[in-house]
MDTraj code that builds the backbone (N, CA, C; nanometers):
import mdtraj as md
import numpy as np

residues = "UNK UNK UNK UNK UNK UNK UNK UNK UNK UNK UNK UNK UNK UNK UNK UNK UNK UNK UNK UNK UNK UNK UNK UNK UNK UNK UNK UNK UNK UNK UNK UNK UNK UNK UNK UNK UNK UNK UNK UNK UNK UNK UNK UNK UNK UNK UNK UNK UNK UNK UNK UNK UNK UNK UNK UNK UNK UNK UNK UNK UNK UNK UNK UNK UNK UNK UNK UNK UNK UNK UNK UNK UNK UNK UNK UNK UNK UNK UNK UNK UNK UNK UNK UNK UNK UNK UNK UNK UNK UNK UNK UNK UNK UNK UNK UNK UNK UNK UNK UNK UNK UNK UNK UNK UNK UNK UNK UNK UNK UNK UNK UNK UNK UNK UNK UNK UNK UNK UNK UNK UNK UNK UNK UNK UNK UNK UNK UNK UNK UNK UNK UNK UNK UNK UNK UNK UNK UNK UNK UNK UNK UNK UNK UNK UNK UNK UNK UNK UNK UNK UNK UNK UNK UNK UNK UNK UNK UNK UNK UNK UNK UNK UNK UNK UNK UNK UNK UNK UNK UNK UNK UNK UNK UNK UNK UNK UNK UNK UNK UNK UNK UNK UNK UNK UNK UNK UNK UNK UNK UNK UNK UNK UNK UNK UNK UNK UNK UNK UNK UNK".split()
xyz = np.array([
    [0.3661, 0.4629, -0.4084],
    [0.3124, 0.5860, -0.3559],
    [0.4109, 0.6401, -0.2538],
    [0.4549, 0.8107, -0.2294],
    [0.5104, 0.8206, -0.1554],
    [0.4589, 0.8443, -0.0078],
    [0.5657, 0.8260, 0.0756],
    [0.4973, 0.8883, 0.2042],
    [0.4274, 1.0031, 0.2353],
    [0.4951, 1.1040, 0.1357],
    [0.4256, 1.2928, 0.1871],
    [0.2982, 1.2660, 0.0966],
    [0.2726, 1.1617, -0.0007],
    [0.1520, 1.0842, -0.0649],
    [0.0745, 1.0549, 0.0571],
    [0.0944, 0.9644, 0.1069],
    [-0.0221, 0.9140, 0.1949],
    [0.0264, 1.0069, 0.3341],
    [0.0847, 1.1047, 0.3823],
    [0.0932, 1.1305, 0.4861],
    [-0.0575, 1.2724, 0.4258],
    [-0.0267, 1.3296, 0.2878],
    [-0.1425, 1.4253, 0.2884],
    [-0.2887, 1.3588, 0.2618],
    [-0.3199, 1.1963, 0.2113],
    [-0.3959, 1.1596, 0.2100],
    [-0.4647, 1.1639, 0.3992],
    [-0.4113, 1.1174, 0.4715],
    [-0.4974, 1.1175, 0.5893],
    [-0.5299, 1.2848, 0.6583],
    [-0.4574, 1.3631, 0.5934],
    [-0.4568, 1.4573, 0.6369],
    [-0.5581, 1.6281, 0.5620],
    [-0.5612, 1.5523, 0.4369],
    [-0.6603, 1.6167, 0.3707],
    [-0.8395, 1.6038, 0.4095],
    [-0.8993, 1.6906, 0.3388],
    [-1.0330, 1.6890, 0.3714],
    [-1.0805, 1.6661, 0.2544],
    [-1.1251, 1.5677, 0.2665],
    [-1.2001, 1.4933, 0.1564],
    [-1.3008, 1.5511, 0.0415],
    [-1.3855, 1.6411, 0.1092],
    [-1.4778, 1.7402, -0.0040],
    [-1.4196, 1.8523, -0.0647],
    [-1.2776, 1.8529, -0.0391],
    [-1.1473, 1.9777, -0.0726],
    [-1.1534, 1.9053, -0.2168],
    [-1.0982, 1.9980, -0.2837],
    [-1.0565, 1.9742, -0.4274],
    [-0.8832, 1.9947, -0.4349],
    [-0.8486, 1.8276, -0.3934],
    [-0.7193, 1.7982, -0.3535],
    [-0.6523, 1.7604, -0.5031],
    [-0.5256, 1.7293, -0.5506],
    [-0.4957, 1.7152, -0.6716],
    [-0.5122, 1.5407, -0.6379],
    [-0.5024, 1.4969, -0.7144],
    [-0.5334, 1.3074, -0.7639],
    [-0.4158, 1.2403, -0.7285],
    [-0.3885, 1.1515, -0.6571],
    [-0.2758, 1.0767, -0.6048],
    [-0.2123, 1.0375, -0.7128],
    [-0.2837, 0.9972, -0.8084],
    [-0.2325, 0.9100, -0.9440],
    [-0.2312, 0.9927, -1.0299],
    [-0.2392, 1.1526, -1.0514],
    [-0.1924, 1.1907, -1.1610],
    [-0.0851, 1.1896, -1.2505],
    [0.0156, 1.1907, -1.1596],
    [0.1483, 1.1854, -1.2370],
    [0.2183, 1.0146, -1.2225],
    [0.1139, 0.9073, -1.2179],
    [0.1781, 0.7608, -1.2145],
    [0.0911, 0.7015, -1.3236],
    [0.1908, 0.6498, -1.4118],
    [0.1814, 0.5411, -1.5358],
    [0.0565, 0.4966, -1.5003],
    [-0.0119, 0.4753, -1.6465],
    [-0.0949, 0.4308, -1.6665],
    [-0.1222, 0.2974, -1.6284],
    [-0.0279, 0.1621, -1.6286],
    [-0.0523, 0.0242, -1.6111],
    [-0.0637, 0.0208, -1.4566],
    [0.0044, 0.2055, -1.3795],
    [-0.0160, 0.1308, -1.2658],
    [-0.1025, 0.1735, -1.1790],
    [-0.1622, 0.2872, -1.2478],
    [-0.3038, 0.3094, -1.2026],
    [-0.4475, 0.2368, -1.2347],
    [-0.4289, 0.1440, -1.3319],
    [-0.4867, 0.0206, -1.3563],
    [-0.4762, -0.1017, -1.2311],
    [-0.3379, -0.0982, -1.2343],
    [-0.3042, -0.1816, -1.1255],
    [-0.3374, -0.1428, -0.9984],
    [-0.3780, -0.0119, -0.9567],
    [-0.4069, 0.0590, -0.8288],
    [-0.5619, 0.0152, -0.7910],
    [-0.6359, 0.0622, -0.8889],
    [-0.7926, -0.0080, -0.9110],
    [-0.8447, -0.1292, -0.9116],
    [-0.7623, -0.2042, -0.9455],
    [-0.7780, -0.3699, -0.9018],
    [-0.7644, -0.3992, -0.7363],
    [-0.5914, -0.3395, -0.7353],
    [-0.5618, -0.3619, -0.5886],
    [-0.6632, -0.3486, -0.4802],
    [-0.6999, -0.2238, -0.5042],
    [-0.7234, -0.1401, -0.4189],
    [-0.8715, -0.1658, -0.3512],
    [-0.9620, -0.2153, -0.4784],
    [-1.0717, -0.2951, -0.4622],
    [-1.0852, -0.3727, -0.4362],
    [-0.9901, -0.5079, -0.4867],
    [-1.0170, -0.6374, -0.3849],
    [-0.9594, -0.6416, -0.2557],
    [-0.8575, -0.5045, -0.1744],
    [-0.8447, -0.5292, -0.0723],
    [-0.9313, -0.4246, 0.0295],
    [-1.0270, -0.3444, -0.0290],
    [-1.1453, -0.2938, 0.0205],
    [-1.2434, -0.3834, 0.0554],
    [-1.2827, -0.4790, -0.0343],
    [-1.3975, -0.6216, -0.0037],
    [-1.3040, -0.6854, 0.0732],
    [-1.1687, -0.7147, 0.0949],
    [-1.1189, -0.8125, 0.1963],
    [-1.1419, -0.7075, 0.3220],
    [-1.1242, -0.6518, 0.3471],
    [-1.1121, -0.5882, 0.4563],
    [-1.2334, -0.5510, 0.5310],
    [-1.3678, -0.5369, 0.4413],
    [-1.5147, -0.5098, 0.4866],
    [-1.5422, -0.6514, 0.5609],
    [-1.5051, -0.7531, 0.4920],
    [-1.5768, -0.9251, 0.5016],
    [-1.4571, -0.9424, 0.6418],
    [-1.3550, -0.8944, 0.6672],
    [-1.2389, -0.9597, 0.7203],
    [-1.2862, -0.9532, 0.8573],
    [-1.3704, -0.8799, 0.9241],
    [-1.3816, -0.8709, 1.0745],
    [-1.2491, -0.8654, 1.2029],
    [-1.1422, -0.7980, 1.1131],
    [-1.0367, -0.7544, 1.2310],
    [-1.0955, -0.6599, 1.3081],
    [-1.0135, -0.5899, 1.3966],
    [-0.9938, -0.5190, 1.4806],
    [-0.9874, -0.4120, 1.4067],
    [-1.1291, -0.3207, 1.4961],
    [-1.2062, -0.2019, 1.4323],
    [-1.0873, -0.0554, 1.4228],
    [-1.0432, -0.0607, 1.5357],
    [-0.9325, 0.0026, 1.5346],
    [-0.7926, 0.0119, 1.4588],
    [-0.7767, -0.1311, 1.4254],
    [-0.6862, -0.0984, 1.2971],
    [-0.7157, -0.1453, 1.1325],
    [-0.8367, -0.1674, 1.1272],
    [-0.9109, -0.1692, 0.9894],
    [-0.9686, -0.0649, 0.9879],
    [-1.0230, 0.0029, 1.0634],
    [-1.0919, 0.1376, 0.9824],
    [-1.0343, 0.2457, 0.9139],
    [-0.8935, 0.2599, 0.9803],
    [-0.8527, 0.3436, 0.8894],
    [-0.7907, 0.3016, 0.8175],
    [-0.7643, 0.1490, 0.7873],
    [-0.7308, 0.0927, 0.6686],
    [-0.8519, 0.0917, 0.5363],
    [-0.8976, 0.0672, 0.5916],
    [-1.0675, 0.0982, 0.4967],
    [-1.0666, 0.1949, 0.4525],
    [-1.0536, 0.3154, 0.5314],
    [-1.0595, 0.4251, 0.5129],
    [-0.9331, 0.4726, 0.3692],
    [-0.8057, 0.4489, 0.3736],
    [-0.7656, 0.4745, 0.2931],
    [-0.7424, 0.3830, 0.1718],
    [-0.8124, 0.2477, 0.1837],
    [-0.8173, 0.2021, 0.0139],
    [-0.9378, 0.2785, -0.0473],
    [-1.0294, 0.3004, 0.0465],
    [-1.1205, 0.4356, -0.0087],
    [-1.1125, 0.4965, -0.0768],
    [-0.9813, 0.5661, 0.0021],
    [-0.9337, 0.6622, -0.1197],
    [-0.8536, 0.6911, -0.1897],
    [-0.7557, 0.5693, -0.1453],
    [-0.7008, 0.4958, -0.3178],
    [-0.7783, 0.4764, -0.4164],
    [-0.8748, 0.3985, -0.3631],
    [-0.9244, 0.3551, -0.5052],
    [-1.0242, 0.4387, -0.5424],
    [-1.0616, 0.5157, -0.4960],
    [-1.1716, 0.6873, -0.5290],
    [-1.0655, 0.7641, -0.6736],
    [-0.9558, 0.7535, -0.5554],
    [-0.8548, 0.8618, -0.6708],
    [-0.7874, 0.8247, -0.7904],
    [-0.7746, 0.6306, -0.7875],
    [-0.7517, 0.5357, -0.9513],
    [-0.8400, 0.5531, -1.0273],
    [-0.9819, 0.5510, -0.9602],
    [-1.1206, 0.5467, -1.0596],
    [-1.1297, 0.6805, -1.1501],
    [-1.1018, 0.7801, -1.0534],
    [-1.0954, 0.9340, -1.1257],
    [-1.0095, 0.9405, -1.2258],
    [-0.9130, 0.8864, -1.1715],
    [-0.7628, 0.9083, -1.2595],
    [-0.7835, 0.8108, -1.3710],
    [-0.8320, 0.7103, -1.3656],
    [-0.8826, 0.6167, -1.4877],
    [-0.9900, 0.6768, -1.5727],
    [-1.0939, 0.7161, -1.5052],
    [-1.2204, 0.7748, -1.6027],
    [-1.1159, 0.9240, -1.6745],
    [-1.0602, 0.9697, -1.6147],
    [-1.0105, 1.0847, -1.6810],
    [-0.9323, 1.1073, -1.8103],
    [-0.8745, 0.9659, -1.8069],
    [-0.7470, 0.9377, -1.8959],
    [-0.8248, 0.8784, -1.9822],
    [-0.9649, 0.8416, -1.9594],
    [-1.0083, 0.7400, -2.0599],
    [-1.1132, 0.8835, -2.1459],
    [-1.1187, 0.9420, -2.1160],
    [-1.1650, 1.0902, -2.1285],
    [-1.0876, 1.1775, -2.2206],
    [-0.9495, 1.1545, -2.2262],
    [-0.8251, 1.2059, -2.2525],
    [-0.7775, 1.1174, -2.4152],
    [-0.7871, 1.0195, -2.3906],
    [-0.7522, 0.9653, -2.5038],
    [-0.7244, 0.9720, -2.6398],
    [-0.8182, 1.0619, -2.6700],
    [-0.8353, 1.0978, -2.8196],
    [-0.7528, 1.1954, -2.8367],
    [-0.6865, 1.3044, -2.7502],
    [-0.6608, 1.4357, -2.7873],
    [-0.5025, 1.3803, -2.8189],
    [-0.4369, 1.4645, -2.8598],
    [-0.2554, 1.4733, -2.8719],
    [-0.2272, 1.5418, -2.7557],
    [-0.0901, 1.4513, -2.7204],
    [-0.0429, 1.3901, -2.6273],
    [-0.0727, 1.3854, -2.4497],
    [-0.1940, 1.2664, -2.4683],
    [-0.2688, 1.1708, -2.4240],
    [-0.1319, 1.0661, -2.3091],
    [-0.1589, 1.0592, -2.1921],
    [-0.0794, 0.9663, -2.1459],
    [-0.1183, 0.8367, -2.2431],
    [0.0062, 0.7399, -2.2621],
    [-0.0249, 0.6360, -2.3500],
    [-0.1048, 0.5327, -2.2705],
    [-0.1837, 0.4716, -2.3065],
    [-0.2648, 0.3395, -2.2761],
    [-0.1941, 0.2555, -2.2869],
    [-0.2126, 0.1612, -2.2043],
    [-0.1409, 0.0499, -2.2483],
    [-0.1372, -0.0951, -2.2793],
    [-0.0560, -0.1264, -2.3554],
    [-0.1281, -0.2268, -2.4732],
    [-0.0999, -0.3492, -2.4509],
    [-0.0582, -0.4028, -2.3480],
    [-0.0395, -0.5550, -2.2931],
    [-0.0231, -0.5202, -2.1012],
    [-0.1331, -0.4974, -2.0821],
    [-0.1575, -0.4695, -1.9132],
    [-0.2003, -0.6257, -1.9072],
    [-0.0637, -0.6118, -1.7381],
    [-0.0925, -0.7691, -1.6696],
    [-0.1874, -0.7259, -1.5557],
    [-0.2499, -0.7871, -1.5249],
    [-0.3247, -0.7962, -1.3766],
    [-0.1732, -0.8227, -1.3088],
    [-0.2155, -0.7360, -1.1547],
    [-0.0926, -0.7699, -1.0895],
    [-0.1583, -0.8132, -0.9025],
    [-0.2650, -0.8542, -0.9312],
    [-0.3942, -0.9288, -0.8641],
    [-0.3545, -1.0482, -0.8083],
    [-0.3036, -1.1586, -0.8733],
    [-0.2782, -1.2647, -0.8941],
    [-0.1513, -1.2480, -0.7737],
    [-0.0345, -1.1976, -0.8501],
    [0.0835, -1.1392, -0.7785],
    [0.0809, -1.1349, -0.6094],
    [-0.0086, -1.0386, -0.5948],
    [-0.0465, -0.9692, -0.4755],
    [-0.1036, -1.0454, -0.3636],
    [-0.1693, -1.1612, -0.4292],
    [-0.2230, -1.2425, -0.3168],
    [-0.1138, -1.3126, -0.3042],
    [-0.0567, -1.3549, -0.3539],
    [0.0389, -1.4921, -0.3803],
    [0.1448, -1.4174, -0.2474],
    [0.2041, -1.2887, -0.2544],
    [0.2966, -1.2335, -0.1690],
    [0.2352, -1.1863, -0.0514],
    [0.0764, -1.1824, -0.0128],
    [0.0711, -1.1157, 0.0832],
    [0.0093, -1.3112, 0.1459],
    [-0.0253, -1.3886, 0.0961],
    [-0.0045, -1.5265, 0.1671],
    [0.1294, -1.5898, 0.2464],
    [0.2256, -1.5503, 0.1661],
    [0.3414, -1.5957, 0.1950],
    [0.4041, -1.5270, 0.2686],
    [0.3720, -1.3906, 0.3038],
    [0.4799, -1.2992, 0.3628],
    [0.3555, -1.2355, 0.4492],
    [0.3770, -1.2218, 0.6111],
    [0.2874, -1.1195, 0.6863],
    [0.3486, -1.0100, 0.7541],
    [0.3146, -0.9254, 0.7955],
    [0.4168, -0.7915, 0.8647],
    [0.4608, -0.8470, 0.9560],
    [0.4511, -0.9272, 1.0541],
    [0.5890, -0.9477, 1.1823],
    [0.6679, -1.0207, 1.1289],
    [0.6771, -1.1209, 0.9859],
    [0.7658, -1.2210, 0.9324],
    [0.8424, -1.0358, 0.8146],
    [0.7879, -0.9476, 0.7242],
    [0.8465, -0.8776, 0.7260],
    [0.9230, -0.7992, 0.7612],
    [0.9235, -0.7534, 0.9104],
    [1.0100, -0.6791, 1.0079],
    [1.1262, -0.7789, 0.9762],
    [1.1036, -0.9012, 1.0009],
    [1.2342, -0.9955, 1.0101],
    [1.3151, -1.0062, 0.9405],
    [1.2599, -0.9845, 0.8063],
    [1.3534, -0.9560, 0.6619],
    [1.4553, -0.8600, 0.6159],
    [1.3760, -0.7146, 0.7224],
    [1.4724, -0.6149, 0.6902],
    [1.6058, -0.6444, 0.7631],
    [1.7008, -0.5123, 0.7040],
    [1.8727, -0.5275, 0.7413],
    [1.8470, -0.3685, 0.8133],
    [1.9020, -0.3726, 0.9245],
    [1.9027, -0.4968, 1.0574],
    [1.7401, -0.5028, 1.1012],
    [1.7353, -0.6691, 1.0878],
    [1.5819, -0.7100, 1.1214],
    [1.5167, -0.6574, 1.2637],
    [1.4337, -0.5983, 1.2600],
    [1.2989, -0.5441, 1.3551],
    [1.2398, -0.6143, 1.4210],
    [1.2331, -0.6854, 1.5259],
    [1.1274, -0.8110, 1.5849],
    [1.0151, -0.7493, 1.6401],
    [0.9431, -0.7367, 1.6065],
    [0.7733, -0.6808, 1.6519],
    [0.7958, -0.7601, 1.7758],
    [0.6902, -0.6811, 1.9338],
    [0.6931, -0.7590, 1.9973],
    [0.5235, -0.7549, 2.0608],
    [0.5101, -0.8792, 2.1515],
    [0.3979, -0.9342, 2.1256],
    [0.2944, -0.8402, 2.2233],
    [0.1939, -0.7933, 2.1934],
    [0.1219, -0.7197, 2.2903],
    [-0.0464, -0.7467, 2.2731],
    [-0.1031, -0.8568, 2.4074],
    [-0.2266, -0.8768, 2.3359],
    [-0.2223, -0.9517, 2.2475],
    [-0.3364, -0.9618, 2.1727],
    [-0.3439, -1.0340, 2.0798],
    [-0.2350, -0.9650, 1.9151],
    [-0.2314, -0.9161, 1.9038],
    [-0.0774, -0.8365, 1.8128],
    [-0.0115, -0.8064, 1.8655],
    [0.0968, -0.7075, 1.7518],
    [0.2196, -0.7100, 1.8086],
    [0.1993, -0.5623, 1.8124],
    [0.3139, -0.4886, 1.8532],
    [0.3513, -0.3280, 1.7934],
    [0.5475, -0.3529, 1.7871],
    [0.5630, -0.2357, 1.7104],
    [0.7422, -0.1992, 1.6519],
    [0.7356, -0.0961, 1.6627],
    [0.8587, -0.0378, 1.6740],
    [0.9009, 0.0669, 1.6644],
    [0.8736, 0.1492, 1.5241],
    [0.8201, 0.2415, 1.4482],
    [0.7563, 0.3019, 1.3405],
    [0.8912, 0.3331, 1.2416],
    [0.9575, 0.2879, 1.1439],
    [1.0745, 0.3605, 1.0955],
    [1.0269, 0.4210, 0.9684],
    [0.8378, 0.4721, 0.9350],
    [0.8592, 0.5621, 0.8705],
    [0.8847, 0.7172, 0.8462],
    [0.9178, 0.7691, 0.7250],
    [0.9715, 0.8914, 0.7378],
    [0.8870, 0.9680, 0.7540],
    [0.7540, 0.9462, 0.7511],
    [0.6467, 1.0874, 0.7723],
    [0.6552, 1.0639, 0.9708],
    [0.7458, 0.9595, 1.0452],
    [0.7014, 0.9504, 1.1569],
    [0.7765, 1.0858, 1.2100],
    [0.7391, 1.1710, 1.3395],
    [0.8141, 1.2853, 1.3891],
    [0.9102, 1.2560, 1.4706],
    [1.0178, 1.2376, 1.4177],
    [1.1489, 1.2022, 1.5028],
    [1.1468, 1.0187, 1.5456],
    [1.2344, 0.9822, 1.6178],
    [1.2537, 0.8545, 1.6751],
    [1.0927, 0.8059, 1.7624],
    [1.0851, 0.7161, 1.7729],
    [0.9744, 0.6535, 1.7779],
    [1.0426, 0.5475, 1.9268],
    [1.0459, 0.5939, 2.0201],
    [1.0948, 0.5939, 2.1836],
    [1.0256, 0.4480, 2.2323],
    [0.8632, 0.4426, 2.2109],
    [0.7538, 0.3892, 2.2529],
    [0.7002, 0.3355, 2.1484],
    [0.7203, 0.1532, 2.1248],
    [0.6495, 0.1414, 1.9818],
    [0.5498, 0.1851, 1.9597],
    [0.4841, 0.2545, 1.8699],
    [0.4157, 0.2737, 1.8252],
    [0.2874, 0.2684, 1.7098],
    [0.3719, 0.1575, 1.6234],
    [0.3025, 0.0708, 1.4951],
    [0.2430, -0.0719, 1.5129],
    [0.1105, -0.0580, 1.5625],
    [0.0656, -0.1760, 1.6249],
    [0.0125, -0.2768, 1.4874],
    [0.0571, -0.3908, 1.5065],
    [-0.0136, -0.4838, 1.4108],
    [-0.1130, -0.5979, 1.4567],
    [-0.2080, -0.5864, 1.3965],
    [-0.3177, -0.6561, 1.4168],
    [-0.3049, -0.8059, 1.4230],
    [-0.4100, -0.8527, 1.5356],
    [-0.3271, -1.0054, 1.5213],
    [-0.3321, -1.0977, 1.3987],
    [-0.4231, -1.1017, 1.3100],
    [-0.3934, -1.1788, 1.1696],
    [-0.2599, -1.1082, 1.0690],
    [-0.1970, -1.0136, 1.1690],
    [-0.0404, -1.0213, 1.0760],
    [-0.0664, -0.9644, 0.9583],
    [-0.2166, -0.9135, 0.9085],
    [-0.2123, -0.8565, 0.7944],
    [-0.2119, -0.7087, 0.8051],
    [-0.2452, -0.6352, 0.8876],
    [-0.2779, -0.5042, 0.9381],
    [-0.2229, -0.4277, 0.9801],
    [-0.1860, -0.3123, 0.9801],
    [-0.0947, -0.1871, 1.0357],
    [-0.1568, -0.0688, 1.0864],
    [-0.1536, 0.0268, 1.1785],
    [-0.1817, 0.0631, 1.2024],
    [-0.0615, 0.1944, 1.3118],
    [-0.0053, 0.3195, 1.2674],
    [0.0690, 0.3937, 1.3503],
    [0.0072, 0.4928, 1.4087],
    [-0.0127, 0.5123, 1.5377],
    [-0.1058, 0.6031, 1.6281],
    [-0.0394, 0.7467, 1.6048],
    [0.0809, 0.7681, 1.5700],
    [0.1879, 0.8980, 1.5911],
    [0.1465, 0.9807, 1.4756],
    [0.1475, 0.8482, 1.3366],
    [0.1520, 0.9025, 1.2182],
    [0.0243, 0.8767, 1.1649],
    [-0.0701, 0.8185, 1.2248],
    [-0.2266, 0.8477, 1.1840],
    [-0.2846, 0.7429, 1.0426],
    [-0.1753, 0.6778, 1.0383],
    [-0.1964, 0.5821, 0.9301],
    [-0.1694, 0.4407, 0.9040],
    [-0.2339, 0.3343, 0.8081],
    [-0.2291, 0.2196, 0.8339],
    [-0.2758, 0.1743, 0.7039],
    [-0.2421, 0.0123, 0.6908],
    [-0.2740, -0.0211, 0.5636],
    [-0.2394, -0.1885, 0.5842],
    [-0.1880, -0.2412, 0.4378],
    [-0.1210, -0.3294, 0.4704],
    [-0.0036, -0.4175, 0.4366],
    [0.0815, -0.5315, 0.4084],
    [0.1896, -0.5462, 0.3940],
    [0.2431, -0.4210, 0.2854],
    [0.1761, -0.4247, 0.1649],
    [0.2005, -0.3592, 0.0673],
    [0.2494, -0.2224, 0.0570],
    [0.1119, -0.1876, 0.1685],
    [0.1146, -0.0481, 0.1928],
    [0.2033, 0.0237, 0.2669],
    [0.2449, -0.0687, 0.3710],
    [0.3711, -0.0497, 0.4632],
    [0.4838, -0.0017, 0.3998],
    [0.5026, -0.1227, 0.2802],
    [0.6736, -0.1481, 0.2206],
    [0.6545, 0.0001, 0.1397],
    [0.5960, 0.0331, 0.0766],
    [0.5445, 0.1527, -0.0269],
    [0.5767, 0.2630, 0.0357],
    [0.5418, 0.2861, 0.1927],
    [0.5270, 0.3451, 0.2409],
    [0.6766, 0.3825, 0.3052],
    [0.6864, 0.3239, 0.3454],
    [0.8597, 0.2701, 0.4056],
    [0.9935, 0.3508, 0.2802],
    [0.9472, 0.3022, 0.1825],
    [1.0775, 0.3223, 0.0984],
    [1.0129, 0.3813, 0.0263],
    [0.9169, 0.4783, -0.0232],
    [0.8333, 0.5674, -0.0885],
    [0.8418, 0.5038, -0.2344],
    [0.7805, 0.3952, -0.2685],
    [0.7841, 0.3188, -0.3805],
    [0.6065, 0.2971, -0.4489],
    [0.6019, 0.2809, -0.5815],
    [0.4550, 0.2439, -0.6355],
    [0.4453, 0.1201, -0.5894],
    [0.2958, 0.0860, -0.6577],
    [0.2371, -0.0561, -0.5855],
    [0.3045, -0.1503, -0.6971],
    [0.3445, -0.1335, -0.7703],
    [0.4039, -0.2281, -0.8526],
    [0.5604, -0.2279, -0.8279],
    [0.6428, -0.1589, -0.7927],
    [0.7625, -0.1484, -0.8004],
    [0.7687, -0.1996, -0.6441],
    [0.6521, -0.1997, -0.5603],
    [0.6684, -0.2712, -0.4237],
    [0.6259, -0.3877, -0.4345],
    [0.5167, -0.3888, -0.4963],
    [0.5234, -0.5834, -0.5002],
    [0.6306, -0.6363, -0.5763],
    [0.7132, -0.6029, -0.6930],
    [0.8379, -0.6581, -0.7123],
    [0.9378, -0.6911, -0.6182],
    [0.9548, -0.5834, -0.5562],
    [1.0378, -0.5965, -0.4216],
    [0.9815, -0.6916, -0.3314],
    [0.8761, -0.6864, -0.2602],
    [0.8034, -0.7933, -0.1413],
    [0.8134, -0.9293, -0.2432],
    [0.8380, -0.9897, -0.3694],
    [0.8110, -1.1277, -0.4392],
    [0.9530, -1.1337, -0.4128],
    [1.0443, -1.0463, -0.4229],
    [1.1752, -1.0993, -0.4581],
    [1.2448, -1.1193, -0.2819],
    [1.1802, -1.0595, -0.2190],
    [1.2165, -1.0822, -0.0362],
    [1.1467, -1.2019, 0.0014],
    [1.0658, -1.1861, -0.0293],
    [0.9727, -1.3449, 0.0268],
    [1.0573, -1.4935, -0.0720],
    [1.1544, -1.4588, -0.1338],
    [1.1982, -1.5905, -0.2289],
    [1.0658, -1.6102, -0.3146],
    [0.9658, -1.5553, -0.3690],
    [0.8981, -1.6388, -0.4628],
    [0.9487, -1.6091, -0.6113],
    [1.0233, -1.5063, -0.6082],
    [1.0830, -1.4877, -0.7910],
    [1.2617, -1.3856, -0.7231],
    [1.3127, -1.3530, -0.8504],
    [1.4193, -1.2778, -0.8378],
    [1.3331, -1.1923, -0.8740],
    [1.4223, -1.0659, -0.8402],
    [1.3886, -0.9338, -0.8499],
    [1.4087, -0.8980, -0.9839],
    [1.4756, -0.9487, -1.0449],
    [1.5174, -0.9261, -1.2021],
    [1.3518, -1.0192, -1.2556],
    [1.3667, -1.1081, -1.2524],
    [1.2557, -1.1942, -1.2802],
    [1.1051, -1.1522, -1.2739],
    [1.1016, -1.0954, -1.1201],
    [0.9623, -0.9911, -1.0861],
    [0.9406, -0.9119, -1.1657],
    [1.0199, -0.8151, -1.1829],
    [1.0557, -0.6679, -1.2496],
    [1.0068, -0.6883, -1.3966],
    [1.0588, -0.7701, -1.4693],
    [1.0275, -0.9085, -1.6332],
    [0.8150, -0.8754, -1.6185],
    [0.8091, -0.9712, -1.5134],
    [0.6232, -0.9751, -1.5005],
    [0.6132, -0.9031, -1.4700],
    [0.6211, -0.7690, -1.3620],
    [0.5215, -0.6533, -1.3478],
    [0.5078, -0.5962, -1.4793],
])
top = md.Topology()
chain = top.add_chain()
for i, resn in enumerate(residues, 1):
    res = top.add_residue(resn, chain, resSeq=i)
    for name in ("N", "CA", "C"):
        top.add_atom(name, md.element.get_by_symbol(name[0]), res)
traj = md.Trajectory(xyz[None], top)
């Protein structure tokens, strides 16, 4: 998903008749968006972090996964006519994937990965960094991207948005949820990137 993606998601009004995040993204990976997006909506209800940076994480698998479901019922709606986005005919769950990389890898051990590595620093019970995404307005002086203390959570006060490992990296380098969990498996050492790229 890109950034001017989720920078108009927080910024839209919800009963607006906004166009569909997933209209113009492949079918396996708006499949893959609806899985995601749901089991990290139930993690996040049950999870009891910090209200302040889960709610508007809540808030936008919301409406991720509001806008996969549409975009799924639609296409499944679509099907019959000529030329139909194609369905597709050996979809992996990428479920499995997702936990496996967001166990192994948390956002202050991510900062560390990038070139030149970011050290979150400690404030309270989390941390905050300096924000290096592009929807942020100019240099970011005063960190500003606070992370929650279970390391799973994000949250930028400047740029009004938050999510989590996934959502970050996606967010960061304006990438899909599949072409970012390839990337986060092949940074964390659990596969090559050639190898990832093979299973998504």
């Amino acid at each position: 998903m890109a950034t001017a993606d989720l920078s108009r998601l927080h910024s839209r009004n919800l009963d607006a008749r906004a166009v569909n995040l997933y209209r113009a993204t492949r079918t396996v990976d708006v499949l893959a968006a609806v899985e995601y997006w749901g089991w990290w909506l139930a993690e996040l209800e049950s999870d009891g972090a910090d209200p302040a940076t889960a709610e508007p994480s809540i808030a936008l698998a919301g409406c991720h996964l509001n806008d996969a479901i549409e975009e799924i019922e639609r296409r499944q709606r679509l099907r019959s006519r000529t030329g139909a986005p194609p369905w597709p005919d050996r979809w992996r769950s990428a479920l499995p994937d997702a936990r496996i990389v967001k166990d192994a890898l948390d956002i202050p051990a991510y900062y560390g990965l990038l070139s030149p590595p970011m050290r979150p620093e400690r404030r309270g019970r989390g941390w905050v960094v300096r924000c290096d995404l592009p929807s942020h307005p100019g240099p970011d002086r005063n960190p500003s991207l606070r992370i929650a203390a279970c390391g799973r959570l994000w949250y930028c006060d400047v740029c009004g948005i938050g999510g989590d490992l996934l959502t970050l990296h996606c967010a960061r380098l304006g990438l899909t949820f599949r072409d970012g969990l390839v990337e986060l498996a092949a940074e964390a050492g659990l596969m090559t990137e050639t190898g990832a790229r093979r299973a998504g």
